[in-house]
Steps between C-alpha positions, in 0.01 A plus 500: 500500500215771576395282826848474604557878465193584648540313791854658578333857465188448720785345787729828442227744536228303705717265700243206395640178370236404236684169473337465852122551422273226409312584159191660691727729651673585218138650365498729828560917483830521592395794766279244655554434889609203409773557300587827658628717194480838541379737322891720436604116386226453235580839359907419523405094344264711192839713388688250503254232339500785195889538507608168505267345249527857259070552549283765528210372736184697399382666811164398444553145533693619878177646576296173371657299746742328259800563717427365815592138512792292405291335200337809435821682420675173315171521289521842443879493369452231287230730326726786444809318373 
């Protein structure tokens, strides 16, 4: 259920299809040239990351690098809940 929904928010704000990448690409920074997120998108996908699943992400773990990749961010909202 977190996948699913997480998934459906990175392809409303970033315009990626997750269901798309191949596992190694799921482990890239979303703002990589590669994937081509911006950097307005990642700020629009964090909001709504906290609103729809009812977290708080520390910003600490932003600035660790814990919220750049799609399994970065899954990880990271499966240790809040």
């Amino acid at each position: 259920m977190i996948e699913k929904q997480l998934k459906k928010l990175i392809k409303e704000c970033m315009d990626i299809d997750v269901n798309q990448l191949t596992d190694e690409e799921k482990a890239y920074p979303l703002l990589s040239a590669r994937l081509g997120g911006m950097p307005y998108q990642m700020l629009v996908l964090f909001v709504k990351v906290e609103n729809t699943f009812g977290i708080e992400i520390d910003s600490q773990k932003v600035a660790d690098g814990k919220f750049n990749a799609y399994t970065d961010i899954l990880r990271l909202i499966e240790e809040t809940l």
